[in-house]
C-alpha positions as CSV (number, residue, x, y, z in Angstrom):
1,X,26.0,30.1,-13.5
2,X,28.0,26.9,-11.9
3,X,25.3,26.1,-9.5
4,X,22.7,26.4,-12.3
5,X,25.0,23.9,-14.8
6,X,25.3,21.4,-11.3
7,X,21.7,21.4,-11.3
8,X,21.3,21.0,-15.0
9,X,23.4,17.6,-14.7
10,X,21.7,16.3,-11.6
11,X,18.7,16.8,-13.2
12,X,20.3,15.0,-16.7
13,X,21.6,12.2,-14.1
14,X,18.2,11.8,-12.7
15,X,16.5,11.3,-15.8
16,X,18.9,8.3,-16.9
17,X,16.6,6.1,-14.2
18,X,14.5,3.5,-15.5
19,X,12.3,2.1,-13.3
20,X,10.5,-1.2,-13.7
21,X,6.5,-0.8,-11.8
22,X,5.8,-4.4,-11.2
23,X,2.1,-4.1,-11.1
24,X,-0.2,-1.9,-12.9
25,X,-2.9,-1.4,-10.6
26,X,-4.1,1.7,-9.2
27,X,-0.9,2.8,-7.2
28,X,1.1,1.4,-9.7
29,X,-0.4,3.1,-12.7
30,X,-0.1,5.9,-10.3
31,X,3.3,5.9,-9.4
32,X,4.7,5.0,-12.8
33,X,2.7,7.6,-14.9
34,X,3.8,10.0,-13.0
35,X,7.4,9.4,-13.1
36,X,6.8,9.0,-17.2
37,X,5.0,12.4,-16.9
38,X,8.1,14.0,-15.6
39,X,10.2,12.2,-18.3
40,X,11.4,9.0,-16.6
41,X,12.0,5.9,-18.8
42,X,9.5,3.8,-17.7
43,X,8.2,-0.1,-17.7
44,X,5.1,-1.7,-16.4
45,X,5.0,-5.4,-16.4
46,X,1.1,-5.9,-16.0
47,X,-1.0,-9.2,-16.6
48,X,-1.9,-9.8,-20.2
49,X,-5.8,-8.2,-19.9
50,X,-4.3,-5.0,-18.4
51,X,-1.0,-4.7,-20.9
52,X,-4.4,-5.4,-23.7
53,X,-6.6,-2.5,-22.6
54,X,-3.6,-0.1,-21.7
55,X,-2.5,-0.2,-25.4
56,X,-5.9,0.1,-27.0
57,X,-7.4,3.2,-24.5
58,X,-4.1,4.4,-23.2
59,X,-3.0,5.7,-19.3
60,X,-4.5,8.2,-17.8
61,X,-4.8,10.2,-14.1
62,X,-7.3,12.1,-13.6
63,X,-6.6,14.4,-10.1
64,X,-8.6,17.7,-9.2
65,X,-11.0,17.2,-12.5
66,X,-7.7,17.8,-14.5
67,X,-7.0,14.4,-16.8
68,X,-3.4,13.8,-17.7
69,X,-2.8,11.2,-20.8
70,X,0.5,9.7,-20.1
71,X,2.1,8.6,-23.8
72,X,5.7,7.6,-23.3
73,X,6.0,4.2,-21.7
74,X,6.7,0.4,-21.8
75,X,4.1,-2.3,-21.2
76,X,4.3,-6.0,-21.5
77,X,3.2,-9.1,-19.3
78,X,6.8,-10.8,-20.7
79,X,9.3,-10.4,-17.7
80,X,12.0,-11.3,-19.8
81,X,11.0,-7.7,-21.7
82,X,10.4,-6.1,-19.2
83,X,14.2,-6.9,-17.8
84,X,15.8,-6.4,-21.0
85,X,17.4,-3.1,-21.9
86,X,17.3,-0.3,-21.3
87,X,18.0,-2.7,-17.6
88,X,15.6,-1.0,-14.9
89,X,17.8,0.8,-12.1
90,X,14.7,-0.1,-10.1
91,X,12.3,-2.3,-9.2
92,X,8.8,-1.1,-7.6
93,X,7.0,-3.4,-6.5
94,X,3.1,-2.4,-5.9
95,X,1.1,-5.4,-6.4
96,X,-0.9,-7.5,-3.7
97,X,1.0,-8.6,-0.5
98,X,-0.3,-12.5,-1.0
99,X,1.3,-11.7,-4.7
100,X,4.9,-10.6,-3.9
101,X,6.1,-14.5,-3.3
102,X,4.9,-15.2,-7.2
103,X,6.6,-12.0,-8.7
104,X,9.8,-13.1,-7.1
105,X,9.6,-16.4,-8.7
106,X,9.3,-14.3,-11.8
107,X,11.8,-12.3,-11.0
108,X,14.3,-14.6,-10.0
109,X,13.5,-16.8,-13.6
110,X,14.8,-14.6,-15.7
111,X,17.9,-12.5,-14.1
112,X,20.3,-13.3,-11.7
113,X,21.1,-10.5,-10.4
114,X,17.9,-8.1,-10.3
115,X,17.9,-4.3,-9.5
116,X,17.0,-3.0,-5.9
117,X,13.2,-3.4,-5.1
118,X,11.2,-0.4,-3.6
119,X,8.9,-2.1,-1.8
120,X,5.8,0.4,-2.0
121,X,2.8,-2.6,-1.0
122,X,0.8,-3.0,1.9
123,X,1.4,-4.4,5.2
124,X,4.3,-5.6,6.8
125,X,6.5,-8.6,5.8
126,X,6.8,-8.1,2.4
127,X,10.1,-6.4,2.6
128,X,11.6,-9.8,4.6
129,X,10.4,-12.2,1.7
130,X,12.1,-9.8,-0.6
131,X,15.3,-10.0,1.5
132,X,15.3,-13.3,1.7
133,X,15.0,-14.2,-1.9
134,X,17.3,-11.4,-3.6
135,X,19.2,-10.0,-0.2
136,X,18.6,-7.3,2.2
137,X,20.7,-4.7,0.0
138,X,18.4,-4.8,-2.9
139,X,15.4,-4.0,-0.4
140,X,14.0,-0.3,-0.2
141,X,11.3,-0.4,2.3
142,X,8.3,2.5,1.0
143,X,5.1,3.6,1.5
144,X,1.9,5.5,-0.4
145,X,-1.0,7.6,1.3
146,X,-2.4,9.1,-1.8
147,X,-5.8,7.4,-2.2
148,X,-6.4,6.2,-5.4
149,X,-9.0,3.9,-7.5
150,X,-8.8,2.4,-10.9
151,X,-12.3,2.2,-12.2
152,X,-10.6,0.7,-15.0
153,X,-7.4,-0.5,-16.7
154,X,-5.3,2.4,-17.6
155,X,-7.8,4.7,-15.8
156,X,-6.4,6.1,-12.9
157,X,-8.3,8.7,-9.9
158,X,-6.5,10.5,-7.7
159,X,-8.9,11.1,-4.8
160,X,-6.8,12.7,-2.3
161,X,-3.4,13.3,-2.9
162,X,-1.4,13.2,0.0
163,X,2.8,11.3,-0.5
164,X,5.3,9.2,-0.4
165,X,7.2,8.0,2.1
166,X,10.9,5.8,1.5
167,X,12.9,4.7,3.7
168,X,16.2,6.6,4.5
169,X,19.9,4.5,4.6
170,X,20.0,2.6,1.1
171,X,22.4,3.7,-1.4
172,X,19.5,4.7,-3.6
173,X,17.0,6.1,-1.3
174,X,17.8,9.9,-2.2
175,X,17.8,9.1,-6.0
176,X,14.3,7.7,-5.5
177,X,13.1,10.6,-3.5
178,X,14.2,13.5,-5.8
179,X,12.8,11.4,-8.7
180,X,9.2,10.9,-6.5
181,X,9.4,14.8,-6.0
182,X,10.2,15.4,-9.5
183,X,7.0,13.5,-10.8
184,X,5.0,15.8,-8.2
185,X,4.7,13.7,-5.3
186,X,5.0,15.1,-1.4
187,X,7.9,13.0,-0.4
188,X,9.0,11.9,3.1
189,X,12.5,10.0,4.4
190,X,12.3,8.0,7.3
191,X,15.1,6.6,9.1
192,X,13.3,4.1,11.0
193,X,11.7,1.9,7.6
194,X,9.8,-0.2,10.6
195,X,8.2,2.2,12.2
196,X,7.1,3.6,8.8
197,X,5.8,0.4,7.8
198,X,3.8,-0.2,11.3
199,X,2.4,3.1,10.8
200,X,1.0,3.1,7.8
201,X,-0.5,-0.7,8.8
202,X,-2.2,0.9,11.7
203,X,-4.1,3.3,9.2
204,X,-5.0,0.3,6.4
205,X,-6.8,-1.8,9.3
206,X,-9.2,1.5,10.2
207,X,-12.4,-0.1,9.3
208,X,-11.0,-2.8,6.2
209,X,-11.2,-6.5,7.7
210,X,-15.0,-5.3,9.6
211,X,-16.3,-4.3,6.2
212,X,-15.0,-6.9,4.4
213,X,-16.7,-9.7,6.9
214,X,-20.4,-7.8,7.0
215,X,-20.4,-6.0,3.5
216,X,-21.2,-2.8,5.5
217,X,-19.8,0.4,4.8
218,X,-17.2,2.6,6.8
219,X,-19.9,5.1,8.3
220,X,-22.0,2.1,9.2
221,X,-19.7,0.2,11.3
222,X,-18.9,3.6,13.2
223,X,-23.0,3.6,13.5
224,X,-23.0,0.4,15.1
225,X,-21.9,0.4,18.8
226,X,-21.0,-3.3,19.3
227,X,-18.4,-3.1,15.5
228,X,-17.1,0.4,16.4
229,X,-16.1,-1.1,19.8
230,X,-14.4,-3.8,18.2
231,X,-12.8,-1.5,15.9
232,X,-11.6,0.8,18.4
233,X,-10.4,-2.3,20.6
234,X,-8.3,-3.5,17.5
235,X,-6.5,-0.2,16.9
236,X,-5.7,-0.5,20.5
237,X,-4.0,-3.5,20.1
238,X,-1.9,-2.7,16.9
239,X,-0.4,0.2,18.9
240,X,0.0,-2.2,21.8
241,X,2.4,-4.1,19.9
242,X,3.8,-1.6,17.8
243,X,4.8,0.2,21.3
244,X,5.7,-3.2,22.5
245,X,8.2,-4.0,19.8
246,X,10.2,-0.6,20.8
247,X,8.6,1.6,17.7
248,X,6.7,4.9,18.2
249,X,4.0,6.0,16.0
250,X,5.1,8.1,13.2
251,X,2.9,10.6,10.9
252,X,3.0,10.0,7.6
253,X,2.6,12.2,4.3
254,X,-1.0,13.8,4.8
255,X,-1.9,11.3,7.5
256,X,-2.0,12.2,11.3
257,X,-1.1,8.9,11.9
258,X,0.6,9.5,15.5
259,X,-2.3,11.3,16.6
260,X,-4.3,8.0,15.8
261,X,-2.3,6.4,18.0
262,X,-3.2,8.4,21.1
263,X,-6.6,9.1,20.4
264,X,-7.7,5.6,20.6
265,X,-7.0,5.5,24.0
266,X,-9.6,8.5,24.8
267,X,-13.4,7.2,25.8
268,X,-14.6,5.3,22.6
269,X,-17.9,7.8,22.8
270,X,-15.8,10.7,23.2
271,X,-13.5,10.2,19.9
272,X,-16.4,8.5,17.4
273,X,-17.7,11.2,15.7
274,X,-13.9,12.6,15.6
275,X,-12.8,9.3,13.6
276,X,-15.8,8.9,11.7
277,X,-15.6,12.1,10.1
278,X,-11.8,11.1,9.5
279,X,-12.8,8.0,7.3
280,X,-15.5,9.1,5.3
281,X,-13.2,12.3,4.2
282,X,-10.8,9.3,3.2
283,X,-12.9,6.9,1.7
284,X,-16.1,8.1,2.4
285,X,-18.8,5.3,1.2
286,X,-15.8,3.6,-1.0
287,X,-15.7,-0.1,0.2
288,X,-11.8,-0.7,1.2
289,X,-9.5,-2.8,-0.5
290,X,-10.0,-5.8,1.4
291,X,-14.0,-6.4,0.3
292,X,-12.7,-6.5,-2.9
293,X,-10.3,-8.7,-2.4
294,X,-12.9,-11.4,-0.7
295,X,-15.0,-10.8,-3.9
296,X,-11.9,-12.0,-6.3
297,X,-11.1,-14.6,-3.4
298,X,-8.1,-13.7,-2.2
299,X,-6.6,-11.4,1.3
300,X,-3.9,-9.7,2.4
301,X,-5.4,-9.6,6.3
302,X,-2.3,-11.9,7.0
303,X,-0.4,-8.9,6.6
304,X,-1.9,-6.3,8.3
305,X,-4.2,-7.9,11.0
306,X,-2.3,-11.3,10.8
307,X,0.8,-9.4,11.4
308,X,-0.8,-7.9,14.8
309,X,-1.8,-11.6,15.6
310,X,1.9,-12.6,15.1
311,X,3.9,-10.0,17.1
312,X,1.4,-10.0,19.5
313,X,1.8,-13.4,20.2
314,X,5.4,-13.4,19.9
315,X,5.5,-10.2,22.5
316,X,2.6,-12.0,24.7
317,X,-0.1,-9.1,23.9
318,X,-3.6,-10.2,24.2
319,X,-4.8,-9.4,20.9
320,X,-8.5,-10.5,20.2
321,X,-9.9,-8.3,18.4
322,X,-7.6,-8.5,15.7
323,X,-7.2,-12.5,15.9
324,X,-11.6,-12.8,15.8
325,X,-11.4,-10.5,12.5
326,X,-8.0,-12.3,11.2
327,X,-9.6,-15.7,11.6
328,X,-12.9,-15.0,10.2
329,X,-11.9,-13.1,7.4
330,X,-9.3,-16.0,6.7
331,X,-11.9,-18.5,7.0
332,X,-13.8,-16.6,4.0
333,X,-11.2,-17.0,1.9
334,X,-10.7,-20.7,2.4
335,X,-14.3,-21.6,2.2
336,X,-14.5,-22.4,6.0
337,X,-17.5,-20.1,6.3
338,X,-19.9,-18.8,4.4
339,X,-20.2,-15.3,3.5
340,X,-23.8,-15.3,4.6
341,X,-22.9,-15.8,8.0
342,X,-21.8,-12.8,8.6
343,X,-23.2,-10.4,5.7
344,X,-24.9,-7.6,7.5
345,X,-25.3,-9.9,10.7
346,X,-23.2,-8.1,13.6
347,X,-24.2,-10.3,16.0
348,X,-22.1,-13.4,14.1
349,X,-18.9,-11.6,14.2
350,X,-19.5,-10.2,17.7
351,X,-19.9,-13.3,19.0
C-alpha cells in the first residue's frame, strides 16, 4: 500500500512538468502530442501559418492506422506566451539546426533566465551554441529515431516507431526520461551525450546530402556503382573521425547503429544489398530531409557532413567524400551552382 501511494505521487510529481516544444514540425508535433496525450501540460511555439492551421483542423498522430486527436494543449507564435505561466520546466528544442541560433535570440528577448533545453535536433553543434548563449547547465543533449512525416500542419505519421535517446548526468535527465516513457516512447540514457550525438549523425548522412544534389532516390543511389561508392567511402570517414576523436559507435533506440559502423568496412559489393534493404525499410522511396530543405533553400549539411569536414580537419583525417558532398550541397544553397548541374547527372558530382 506505501509503495503503491509513492508511486501515486511520483506519478502526481511528474505530471506538474510543462514543457515548452519549440517547433512544431514533425518530431515536434510528435514529441509534444504525445506528452499532452499522457496528460502533460504542454506549449508549442510554432510560426504563425502552423499555430493557424493547428487551431482550425486540430493535432493529430496517426501510428499503426490508429489516429489519436490530441485536444489539451497550448499554441501560439508569441514567445512572450509561450514563456508566461504556467513557466515551462523545459525547453525542447526540435526545429532545424541552421534555426537554433534565431530561436535563442528569441529566447533570450523575452526571459532572462530560461528553463533547461533538451536539445532533440539533428546533427552535432547545436548543443555548444545553446551552451554558449544560456550556459552548459541548461543544456540536455537528446536524440529521436522514430521516423516521422508531417504531410501537413497538425498532421502527424508515425512510420516506424523506434525511441528516444537523452543524455544521462543533468539534474533533469531522469525526469525527462520517465515522462518520454510515460507518453509511450522506448527511452534510452546515455552517459556519453557525444557519442550519442555522433551516432545518430552517422545514420542521418546514410544516403541525405547524395539525394539532395541528384534528386535521386535512396534505392537509386545504391543502384548506381560510382554514388554508392561514394556513399560507402563517406560513412567510412564519419567513423574515421568519430573513432579518431576517442568515441565508439553506439546503437541507438531501434537503430543498429554500431553495427553500421563495422560493416562499412566489409567489401562495398559484399554489404550493398545488406544496406540497401536497410534504407528502404527506413525510408523507402521517401526523399530525406535534406532535398526538402534545398527546395525551401535552406541546409543543415554544415552539421552533419560539415561537422565530418571540421573534426576531420582538425584531427588531420582525409575526408573527401564528405567535403565534395558538403561543398556542393553548400554551393546549392548559396546559388554558386545550379541545381541542373547535378540533377540526375552522376558523372558532375563524381567528378
Amino acid at each position: 500500500m506505501k509503495l503503491r501511494f509513492i508511486l501515486f505521487l511520483r506519478r502526481i510529481f511528474l505530471l506538474c512538468m510543462n514543457f515548452l516544444i519549440y517547433g512544431a514540425g514533425a518530431v515536434g508535433s510528435l514529441v509534444g502530442g504525445q506528452l499532452a496525450l499522457a496528460g502533460y501540460a504542454v506549449t508549442f511555439l510554432a510560426r504563425p501559418h502552423v499555430v493557424e492551421a493547428v487551431c482550425k483542423d486540430g493535432l493529430r498522430i496517426v501510428e499503426a492506422a490508429k489516429e489519436s486527436r490530441v485536444l489539451h494543449f497550448h499554441i501560439t507564435s508569441d514567445p512572450a506566451d509561450a514563456l508566461s505561466d504556467p513557466r515551462p520546466d523545459l525547453v525542447v528544442f526540435t526545429m532545424k539546426a541552421y534555426d537554433t541560433r534565431a530561436a535563442l535570440a528569441e529566447l533570450q528577448s523575452v526571459t532572462s533566465n530560461p528553463p533547461p533545453v533538451l536539445c532533440l535536433q539533428n546533427g552535432v553543434g547545436n548543443e555548444a551554441e545553446i551552451a554558449s548563449a544560456l550556459s552548459s547547465e541548461r543544456v540536455i543533449p537528446g536524440i529521436v529515431t522514430t521516423a516521422v512525416q508531417m504531410p501537413e500542419p497538425g498532421r502527424v505519421i508515425v512510420e516506424r516507431a523506434r525511441g528516444i535517446g537523452v543524455a544521462a548526468g543533468h539534474p533533469m535527465s531522469a525526469r525527462i526520461l520517465d515522462a518520454l516513457a510515460g507518453a509511450g516512447f522506448a527511452v534510452r540514457e546515455y552517459p556519453d551525450p557525444a557519442a550519442m550525438k555522433w551516432a545518430k549523425l552517422l545514420i542521418n548522412i546514410v544516403a541525405n546530402a547524395t539525394s539532395a544534389i541528384t534528386g535521386l532516390s535512396a534505392g537509386a543511389i545504391f543502384a548506381h556503382s560510382g554514388l554508392y561508392g561514394l556513399e560507402i567511402e563517406a560513412l567510412r570517414e564519419g567513423v574515421r573521425v568519430i573513432r579518431g576523436m576517442g568515441l565508439r559507435p553506439l546503437d541507438l533506440p531501434g537503430v543498429w547503429s554500431a553495427l553500421l559502423a563495422r560493416v562499412v568496412f566489409l567489401p562495398p559489393a559484399l554489404i550493398r544489398s545488406l544496406l540497401a534493404r536497410a534504407v528502404a525499410s527506413g525510408r523507402g522511396e521517401k526523399m530525406p530531409s535534406f532535398f526538402y530543405d534545398l527546395e525551401r533553400g535552406k541546409s543543415e549539411v554544415a552539421w552533419l557532413n560539415g561537422a565530418i569536414v571540421a573534426e576531420g580537419q582538425r584531427l588531420g583525417i582525409p575526408v573527401p567524400a564528405n567535403s565534395r558532398l558538403t561543398e556542393v550541397l553548400t554551393g546549392l544553397v548559396e546559388g554558386r551552382y545550379q541545381r541542373e548541374t547535378f540533377r540526375e547527372k552522376h558523372e558532375a558530382l563524381l567528378a
